[in-house]
C-alpha positions in Angstrom: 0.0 0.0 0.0 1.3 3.2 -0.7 1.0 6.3 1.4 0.9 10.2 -0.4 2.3 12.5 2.1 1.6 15.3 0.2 -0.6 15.8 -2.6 -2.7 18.7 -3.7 -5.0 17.3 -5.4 -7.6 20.3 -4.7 -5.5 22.2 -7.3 -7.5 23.5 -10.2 -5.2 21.8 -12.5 -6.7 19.0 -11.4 -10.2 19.7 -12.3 -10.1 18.4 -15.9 -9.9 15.0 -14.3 -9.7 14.5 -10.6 -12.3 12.6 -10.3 -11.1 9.9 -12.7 -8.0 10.2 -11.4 -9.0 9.7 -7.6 -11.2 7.3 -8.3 -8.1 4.7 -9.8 -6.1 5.4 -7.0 -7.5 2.3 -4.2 -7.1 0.2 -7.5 -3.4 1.4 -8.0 -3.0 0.6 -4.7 -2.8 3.5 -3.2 -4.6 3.7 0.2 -3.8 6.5 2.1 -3.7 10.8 0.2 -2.7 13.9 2.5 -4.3 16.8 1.2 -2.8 19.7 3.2 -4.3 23.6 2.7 -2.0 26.4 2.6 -4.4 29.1 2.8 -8.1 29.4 3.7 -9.3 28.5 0.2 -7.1 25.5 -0.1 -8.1 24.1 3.4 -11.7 24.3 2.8 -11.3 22.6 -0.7 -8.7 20.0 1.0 -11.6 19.1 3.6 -14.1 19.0 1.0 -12.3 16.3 -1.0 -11.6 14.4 2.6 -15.7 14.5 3.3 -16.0 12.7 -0.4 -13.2 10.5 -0.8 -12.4 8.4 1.9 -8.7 7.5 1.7 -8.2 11.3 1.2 -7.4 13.1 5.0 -7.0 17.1 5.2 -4.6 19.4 7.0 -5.5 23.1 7.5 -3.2 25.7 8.1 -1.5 28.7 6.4 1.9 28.3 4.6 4.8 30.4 6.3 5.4 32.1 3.3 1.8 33.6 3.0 1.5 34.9 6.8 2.7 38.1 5.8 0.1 38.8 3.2 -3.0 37.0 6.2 -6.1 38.9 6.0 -8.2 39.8 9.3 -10.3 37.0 10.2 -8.2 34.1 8.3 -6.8 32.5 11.4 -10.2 32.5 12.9 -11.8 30.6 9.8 -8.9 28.4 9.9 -9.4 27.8 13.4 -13.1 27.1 12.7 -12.3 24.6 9.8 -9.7 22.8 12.0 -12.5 22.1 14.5 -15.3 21.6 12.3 -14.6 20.9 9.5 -15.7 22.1 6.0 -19.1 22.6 6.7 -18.4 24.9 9.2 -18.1 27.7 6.8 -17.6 26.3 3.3 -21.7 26.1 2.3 -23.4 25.6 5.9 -27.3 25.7 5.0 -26.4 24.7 1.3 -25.1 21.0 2.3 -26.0 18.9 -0.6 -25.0 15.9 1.4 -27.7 12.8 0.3 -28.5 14.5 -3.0 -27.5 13.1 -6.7 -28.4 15.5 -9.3 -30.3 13.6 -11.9 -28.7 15.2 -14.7 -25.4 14.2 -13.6 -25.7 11.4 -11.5 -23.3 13.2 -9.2 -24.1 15.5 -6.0 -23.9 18.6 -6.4 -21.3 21.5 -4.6 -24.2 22.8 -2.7 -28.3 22.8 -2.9 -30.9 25.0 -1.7 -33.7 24.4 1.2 -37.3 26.3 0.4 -39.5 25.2 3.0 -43.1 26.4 2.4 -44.5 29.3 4.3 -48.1 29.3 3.3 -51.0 26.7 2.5 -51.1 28.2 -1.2 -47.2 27.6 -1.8 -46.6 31.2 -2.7 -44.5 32.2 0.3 -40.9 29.6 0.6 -38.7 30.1 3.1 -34.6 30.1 2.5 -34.2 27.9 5.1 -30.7 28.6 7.2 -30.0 31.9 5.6 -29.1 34.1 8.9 -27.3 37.0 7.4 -25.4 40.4 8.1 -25.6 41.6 4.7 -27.6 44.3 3.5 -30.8 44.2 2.1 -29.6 45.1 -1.1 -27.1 43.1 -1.2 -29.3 40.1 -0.7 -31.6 40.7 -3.2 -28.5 41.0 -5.9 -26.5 37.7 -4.3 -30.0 35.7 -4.3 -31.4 36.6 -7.6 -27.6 35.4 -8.6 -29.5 31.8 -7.6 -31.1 30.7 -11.3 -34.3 29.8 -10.0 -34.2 32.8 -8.0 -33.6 35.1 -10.2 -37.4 36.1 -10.8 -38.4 36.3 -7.6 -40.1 38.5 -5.1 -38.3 39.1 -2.1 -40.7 39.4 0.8 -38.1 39.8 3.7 -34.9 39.8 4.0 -32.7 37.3 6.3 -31.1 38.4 9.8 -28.4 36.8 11.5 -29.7 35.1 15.0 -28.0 33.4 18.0 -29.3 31.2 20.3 -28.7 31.5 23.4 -27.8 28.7 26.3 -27.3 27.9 29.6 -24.0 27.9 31.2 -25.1 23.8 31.3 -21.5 22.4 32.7 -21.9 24.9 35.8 -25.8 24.6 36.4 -27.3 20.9 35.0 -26.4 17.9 35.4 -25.7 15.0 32.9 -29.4 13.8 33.1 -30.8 17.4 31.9 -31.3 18.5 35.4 -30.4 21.4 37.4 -28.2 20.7 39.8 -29.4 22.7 42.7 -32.9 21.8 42.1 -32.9 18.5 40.8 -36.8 18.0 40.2 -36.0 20.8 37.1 -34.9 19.5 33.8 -33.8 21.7 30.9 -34.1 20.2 27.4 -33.0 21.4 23.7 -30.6 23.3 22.4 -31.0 25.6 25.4 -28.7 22.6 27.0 -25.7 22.8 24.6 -27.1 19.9 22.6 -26.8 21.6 18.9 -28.8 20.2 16.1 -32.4 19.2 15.8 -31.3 15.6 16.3 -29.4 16.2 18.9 -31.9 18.0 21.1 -34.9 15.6 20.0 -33.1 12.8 21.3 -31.9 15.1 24.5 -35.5 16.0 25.3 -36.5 12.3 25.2 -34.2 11.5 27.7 -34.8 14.2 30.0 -38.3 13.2 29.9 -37.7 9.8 31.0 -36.0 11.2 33.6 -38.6 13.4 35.0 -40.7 10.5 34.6 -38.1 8.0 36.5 -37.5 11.3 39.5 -41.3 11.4 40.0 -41.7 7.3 40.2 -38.6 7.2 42.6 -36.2 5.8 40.3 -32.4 6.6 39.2 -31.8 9.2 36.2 -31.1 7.8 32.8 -27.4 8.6 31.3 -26.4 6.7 28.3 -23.3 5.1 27.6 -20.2 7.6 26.6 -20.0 4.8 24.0 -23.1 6.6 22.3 -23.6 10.0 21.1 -26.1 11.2 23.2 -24.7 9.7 26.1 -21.0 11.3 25.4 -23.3 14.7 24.9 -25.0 14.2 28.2 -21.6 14.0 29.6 -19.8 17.0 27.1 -22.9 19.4 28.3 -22.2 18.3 32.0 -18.2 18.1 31.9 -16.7 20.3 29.7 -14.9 23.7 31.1 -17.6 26.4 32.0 -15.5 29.1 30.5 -15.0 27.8 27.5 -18.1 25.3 26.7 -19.8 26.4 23.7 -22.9 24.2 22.1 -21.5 20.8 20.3 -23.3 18.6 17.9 -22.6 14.8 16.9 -19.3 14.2 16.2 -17.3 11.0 16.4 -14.8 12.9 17.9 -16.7 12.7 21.1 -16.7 9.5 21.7 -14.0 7.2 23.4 -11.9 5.4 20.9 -12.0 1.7 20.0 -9.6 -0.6 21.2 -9.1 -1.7 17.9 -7.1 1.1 15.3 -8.7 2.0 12.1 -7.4 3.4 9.5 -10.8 3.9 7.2 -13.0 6.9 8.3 -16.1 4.7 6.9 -15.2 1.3 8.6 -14.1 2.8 11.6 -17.1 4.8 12.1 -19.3 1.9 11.5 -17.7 0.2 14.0 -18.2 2.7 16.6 -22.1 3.0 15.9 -22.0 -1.0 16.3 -20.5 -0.6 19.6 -23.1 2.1 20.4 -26.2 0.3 19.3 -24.0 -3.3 21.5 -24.4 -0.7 24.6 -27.6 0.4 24.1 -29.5 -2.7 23.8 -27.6 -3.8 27.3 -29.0 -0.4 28.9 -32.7 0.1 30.5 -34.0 2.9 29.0 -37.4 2.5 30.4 
């Protein structure tokens, strides 16, 4: 097996034929590409080929000899990519991830969400669109959007941020305060981010309202599984620092095991969870 060190394979001189050429590498026996980035652009395209190709890993950074000519906020979108990833910044509400475009049979950089605002369909909603831009300016950069282009523009986005409790200092790992333990918090008001992630947060803290009122032991899930190792990030992590956190395999303990492929490796950790989970009560 051979290992590239060093590749950038994000270059656009690649574009012609990346693809083809990526796709012969496991078969050349290739198994293992480094893409690094050099400068913001490069490390969001370098983690954009990791999310596709599976041999492919990213490193983000700046290249010494471009520090000099850094722009303000660079180091703080690298920073973001670095602990994030790509989707932190690179097309957020425009994830195309699941999709094939028919015409193609490939998925698309990025895809809109209209979610429908009205029982005659005449009002969509850009769904994820928080903004600082100007008014103006959004109704040039939209109507850029071909099947935007001809439309009305009822009102414009504004940027929002939820807010959240200070959860590692006042709740526990079972959604409940800690100086009054009869009163659980739910949601993304805990720190759980994502609508997954607070769904599956407010079931358990309902089970454990429900378990508190019967008499019983709170629920906490194995750290083995996501919401378990969330129940314990929300509970655990430093109060001057926490800041909302979603799923991420990076939350969960390693397997005793090493592997090497992202895909196999993270199928073995949601084995382990779902191993966990069928020894726990949930009741």
């Amino acid at each position: 097996m051979y290992f590239d060190t060093h590749a950038h394979y994000d270059d656009n001189r690649f574009d012609s034929d990346r693809d083809e050429l990526l796709s012969a590498m496991p078969d050349s026996g290739v198994g293992c590409i480094l893409v690094p980035g050099c400068d913001v652009k490069s490390s969001e395209n370098a983690l954009a080929l990791a999310e596709r190709w599976d041999f492919i890993y990213a490193a983000v950074g700046i290249h010494p000899e471009d520090m000099g000519g850094m722009q303000e906020g660079d180091l703080e979108r690298i920073e973001a990519l670095a602990k994030r990833g790509a989707d932190a910044i690179r097309y957020g509400p425009m994830k195309p991830v699941g999709l094939t475009d028919p015409a193609t049979g490939r998925r698309p950089g990025a895809n809109l969400q209209l979610r429908k605002e009205n029982s005659a369909g005449t009002l969509l909603n850009l769904v994820g669109f928080q903004t600082n831009l100007k008014f103006g300016e959004q109704k040039r950069v939209f109507s850029m959007i071909p099947a935007l282009e001809n439309a009305e523009f009822v009102r414009y986005g504004v940027m929002h941020r939820n807010t959240f409790l200070d959860s590692p200092r006042v709740l526990r790992a079972d959604f409940s305060v800690k100086d009054r333990p009869e009163l659980f918090f739910a949601g993304q008001i805990t720190g759980t981010e994502g609508y997954m992630e607070s769904a599956a947060g407010g079931i358990i803290a309902g089970i454990n309202a429900a378990r508190r009122l019967r008499g019983r032991g709170t629920l906490v899930l194995p750290r083995e599984t996501m919401i378990g190792a969330l129940q314990r990030y929300i509970s655990d992590a430093t109060p001057k620092t926490f800041q909302p956190m979603g799923a991420a395999f990076g939350l969960l303990p390693p397997l005793d095991e090493k592997i090497r492929d992202k895909r196999e490796r993270y199928a073995a950790l949601a084995e382990r969870s779902l191993e966990l989970l069928a020894l726990t009560d949930t009741q």
